[in-house]
C-alpha positions in Angstrom: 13.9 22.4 -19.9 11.9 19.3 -19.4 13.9 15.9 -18.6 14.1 13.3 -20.6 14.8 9.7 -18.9 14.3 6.3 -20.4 12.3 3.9 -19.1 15.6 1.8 -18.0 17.1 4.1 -15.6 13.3 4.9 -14.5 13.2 1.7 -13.0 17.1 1.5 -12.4 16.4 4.2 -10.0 13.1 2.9 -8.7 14.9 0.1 -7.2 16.6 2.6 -5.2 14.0 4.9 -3.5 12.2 1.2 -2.8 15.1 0.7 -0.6 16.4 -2.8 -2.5 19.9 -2.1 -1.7 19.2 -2.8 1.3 20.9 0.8 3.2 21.1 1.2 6.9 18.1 3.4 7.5 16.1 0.0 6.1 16.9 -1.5 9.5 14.0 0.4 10.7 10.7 -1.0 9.4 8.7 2.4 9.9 11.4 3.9 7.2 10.7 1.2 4.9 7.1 1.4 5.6 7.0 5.2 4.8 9.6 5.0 1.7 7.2 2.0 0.1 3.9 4.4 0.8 2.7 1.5 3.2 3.1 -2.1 2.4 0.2 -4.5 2.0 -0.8 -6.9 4.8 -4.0 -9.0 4.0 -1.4 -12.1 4.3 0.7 -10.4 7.6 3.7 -13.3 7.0 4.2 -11.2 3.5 4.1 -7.6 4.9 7.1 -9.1 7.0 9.0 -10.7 4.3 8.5 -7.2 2.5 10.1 -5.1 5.2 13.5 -7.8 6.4 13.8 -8.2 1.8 15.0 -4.6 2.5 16.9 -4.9 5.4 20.4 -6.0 6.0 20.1 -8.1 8.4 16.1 -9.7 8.5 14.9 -8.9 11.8 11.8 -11.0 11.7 9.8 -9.2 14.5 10.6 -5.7 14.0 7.1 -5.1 12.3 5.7 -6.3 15.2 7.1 -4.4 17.8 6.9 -0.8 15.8 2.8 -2.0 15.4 3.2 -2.2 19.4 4.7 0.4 20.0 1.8 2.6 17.4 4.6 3.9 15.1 3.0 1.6 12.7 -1.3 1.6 12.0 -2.8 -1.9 10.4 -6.0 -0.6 8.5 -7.7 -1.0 5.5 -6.3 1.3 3.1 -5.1 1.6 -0.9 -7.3 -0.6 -2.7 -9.4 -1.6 -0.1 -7.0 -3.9 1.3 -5.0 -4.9 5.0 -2.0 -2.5 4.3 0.6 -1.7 7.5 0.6 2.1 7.0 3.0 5.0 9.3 1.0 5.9 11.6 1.9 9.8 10.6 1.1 9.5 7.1 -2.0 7.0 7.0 -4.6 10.7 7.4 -3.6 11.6 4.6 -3.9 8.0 2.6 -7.3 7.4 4.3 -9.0 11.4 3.4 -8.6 10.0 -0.6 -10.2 7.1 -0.2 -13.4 8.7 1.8 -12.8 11.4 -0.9 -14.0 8.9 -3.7 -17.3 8.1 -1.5 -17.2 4.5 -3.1 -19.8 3.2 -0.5 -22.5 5.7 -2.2 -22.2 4.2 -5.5 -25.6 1.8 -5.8 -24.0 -1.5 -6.7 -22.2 -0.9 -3.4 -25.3 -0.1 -1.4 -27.1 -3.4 -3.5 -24.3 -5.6 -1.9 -23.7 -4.6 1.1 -25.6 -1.9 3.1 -27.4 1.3 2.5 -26.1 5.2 2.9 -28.5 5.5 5.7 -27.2 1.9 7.4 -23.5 2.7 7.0 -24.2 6.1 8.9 -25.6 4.3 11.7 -22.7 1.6 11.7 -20.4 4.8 11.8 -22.0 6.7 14.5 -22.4 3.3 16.8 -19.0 2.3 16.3 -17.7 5.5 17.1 -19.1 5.1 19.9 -18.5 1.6 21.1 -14.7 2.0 20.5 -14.1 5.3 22.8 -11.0 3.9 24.3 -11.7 0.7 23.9 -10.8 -2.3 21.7 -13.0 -4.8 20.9 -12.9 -7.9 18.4 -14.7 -8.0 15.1 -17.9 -10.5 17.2 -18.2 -7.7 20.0 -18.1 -4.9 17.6 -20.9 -6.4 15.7 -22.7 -7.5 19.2 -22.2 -3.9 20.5 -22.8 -1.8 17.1 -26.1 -3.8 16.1 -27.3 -2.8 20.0 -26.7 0.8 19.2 -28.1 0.8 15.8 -31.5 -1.2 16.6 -30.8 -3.0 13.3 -30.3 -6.8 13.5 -29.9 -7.0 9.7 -26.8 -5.3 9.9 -25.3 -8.7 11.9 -24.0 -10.7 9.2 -22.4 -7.7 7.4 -20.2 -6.9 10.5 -18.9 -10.6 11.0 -18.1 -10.9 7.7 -14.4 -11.2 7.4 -13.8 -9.5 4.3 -14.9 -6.6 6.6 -16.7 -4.7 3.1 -18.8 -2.4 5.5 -16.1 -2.0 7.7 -13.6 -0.3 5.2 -15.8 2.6 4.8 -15.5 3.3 8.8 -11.6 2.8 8.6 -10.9 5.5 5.5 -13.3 8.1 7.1 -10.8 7.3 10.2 -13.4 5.6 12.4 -11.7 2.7 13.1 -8.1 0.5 12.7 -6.9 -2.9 14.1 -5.9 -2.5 17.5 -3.4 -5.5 18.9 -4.6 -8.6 18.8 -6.6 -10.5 21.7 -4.8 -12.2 24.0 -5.1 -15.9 24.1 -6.7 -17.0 21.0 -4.6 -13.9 18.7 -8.3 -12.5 17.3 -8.3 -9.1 15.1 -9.6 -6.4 17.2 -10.5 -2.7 16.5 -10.4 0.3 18.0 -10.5 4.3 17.2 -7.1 5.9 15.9 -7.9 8.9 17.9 -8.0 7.4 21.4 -5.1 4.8 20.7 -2.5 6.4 18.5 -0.2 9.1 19.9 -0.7 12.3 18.0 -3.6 11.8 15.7 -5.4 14.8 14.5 -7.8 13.4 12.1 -8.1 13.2 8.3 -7.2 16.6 6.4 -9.8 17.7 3.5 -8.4 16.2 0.2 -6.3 19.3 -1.3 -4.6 18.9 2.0 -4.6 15.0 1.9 -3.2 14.9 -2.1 0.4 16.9 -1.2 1.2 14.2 1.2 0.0 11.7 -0.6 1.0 12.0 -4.3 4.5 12.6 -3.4 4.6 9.7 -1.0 3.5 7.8 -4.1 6.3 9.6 -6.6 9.0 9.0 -4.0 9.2 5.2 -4.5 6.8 4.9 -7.9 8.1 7.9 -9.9 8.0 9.0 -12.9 4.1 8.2 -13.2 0.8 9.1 -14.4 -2.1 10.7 -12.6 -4.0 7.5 -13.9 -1.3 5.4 -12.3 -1.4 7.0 -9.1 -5.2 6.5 -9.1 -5.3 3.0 -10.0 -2.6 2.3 -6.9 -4.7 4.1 -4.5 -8.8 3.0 -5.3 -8.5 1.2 -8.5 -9.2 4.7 -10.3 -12.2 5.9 -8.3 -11.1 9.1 -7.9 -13.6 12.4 -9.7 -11.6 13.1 -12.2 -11.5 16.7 -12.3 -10.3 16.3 -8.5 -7.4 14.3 -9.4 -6.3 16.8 -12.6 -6.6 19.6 -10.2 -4.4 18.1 -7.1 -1.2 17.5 -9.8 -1.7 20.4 -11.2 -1.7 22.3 -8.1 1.6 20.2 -6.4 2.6 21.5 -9.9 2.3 25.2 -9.8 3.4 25.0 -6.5 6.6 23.7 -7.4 6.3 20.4 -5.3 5.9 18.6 -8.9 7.4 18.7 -12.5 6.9 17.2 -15.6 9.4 14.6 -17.3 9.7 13.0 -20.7 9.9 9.2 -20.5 10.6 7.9 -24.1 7.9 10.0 -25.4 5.6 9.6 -22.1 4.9 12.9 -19.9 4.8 11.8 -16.5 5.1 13.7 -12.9 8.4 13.1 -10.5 8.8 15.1 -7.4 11.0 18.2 -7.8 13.6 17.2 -5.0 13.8 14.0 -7.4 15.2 15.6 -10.9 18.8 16.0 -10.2 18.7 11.9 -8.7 16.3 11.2 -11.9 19.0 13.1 -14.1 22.8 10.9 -12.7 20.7 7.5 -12.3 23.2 4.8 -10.8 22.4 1.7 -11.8 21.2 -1.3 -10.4 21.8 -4.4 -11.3 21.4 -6.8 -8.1 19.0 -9.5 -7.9 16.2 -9.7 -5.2 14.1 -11.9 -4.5 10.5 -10.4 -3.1 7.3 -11.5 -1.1 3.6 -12.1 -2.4 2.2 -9.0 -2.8 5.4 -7.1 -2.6 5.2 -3.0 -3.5 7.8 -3.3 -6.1 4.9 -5.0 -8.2 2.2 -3.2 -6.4 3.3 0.0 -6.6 3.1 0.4 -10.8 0.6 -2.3 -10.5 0.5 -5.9 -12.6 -0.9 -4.4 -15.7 2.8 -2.2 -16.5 4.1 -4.0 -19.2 7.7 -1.8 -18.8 7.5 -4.3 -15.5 5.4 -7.6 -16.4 5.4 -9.1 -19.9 2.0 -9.4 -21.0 2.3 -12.4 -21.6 3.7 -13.0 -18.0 0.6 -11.4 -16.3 -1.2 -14.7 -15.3 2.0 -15.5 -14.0 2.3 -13.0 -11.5 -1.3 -12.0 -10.9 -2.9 -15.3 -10.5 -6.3 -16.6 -9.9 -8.4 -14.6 -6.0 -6.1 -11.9 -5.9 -2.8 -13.3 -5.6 0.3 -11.5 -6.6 3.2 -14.0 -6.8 6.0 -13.7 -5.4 8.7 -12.2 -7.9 12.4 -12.0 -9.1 13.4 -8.4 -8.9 16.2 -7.7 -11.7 17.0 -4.6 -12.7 13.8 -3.0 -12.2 11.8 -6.0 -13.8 10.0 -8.9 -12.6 12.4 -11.4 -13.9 10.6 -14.7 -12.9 8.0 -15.6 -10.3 9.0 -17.9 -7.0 7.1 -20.1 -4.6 8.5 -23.4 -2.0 8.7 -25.5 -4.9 11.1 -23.5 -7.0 11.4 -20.6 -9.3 10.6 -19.6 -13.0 12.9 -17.0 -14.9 11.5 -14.8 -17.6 14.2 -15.3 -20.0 12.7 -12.7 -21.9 13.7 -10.0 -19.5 17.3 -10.7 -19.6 19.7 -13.2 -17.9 19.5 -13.8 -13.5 23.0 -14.1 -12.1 22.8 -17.7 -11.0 25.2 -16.4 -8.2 23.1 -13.6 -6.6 20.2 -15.4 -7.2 21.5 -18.3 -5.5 22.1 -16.0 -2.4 18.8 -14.5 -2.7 17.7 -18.2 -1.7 19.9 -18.6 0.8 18.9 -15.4 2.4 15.2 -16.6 2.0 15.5 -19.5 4.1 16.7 -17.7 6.8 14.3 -15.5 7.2 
């Protein structure tokens, strides 16, 4: 028989599997980075904050020191943005997004750089960064060289790095540690700087790590929500129906009813789905944070739609949020906070320790 949840203990247990109640395994950012199916980092202070919201004690430089010791990869990943990803799952993340061959599309190619120039980019940089790591000015320096193509100059400085995401989901490239001295990005290969890489796996391979990485902290959810969370639903379509139904008749997925929704949950999830324990603490989460990420701004289960603007703001910027029971109950920044009083009442008491606990960190 198929399960039937509603969409409060969905989220209820959400809050769970995304590690907000803060258990002792979240002391360790590479378990929170791998429960969260990576955590986004184009603003690094945020990827931090995102990590010590689940930990119980904040230990402000734990990111850094798993990204040192290559537990943790920085690369360009869901969406096309910074995201800190395991360094054991991030094949898997990165074989989607080549899957989608976005860069072939001609608007891209109008923009940016041709099929035939991006292949040249590829083969120069793989070349260049053999063991080495370089900064963004002498990867551009040493891949315009190679490729006899001054015109590709500007492209490669560029730091929105749009020619450069590409090379990082085909697995040519990742940051390496920053320069000494001045703290510049640099790059270099995953396969000659992280310990046990053996390349990206073909997609069928790629999807049963990835769309239950996704389920684990997201679930129940669409095929459609998935997509939109990994490349703003880029995906072949007929690819993406064929994965879930696969991980289905393989037993890794089932169906579940959500208040008249069908939506996919793991299989090891449906007895956890079925005894949900609530959750009622508040917490108070990052810019950018996966909680909102993860289902994406446009859930109106999460964000009123009226609330939208609030929370996805003008360039990109995803506020940071109230967390109450599985809702975005407010939006905060330094100069104070706003509660969505349609979403129920805050305790003024946790919340108050929420800020307490903010300023610490």
């Amino acid at each position: 028989m198929t399960l039937s949840m509603t969409w409060d203990d969905v989220l209820h247990w959400r809050c769970r599997r995304q590690l907000l109640h803060r258990p002792a395994e979240a002391d360790d950012p590479v378990t929170v980075v791998r429960a969260l199916a990576g955590v986004q980092a184009q603003v690094a202070s945020c990827a931090e904050q995102a990590v010590a919201a689940r930990q119980r004690v904040p230990q402000p430089h734990s990111v850094r020191a798993a990204l040192q010791d290559k537990l943790l990869v920085k690369t360009w990943a869901q969406r096309g943005t910074l995201h800190l990803l395991e360094a054991r799952q991030a094949p898997a993340f990165l074989a989607l997004l080549a899957a989608a061959r976005t860069w072939e599309k001609a608007p891209w190619q109008k923009t940016f750089v041709t099929v035939a120039q991006l292949e040249k980019i590829a083969e120069a940089a793989y070349e260049v960064l053999d063991g080495a790591v370089l900064t963004r000015e002498e990867l551009a320096a040493a891949v315009v060289e190679r490729a006899k193509d001054d015109s590709l100059r500007e492209h490669l400085a560029s730091g929105w790095g749009a020619v450069l995401k590409p090379l990082a989901w085909r697995g040519v490239l990742v940051y390496g540690p920053n320069s000494e001295g001045d703290n510049r990005v640099t790059f270099t290969r995953p396969d000659t700087y992280l310990l046990g890489w053996a390349g990206l796996p073909g997609p069928e391979a790629a999807a049963r790590v990835a769309i239950p990485a996704y389920l684990g902290a997201y679930g129940p959810a669409s095929a459609a929500a998935f997509d939109q969370w990994l490349i703003r639903g880029a995906s072949k379509k007929a690819a993406l129906r064929g994965w879930f139904d696969g991980l289905v008749s393989d037993g890794v997925l089932a169906q579940v009813d959500v208040e008249g929704e069908r939506l996919y949950a793991r299989a090891e999830d449906l007895e956890s789905l079925a005894d949900v324990e609530p959750f009622d603490e508040v917490r108070l989460l990052p810019p950018f944070d996966q909680f909102v990420l993860g289902p994406g701004t446009a859930d109106t289960r999460m964000v009123p739609k009226e609330r939208r603007a609030q929370v996805s703001r003008a360039a990109g910027w995803i506020s940071g949020v109230v967390a109450c029971r599985g809702r975005v109950a407010g939006v905060w920044d330094a100069d104070g906070t706003t509660l969505f009083e349609e979403q129920g009442r805050v305790p003024a008491k946790q919340l108050a320790a929420e800020r307490a606990r903010l300023a610490a960190i």
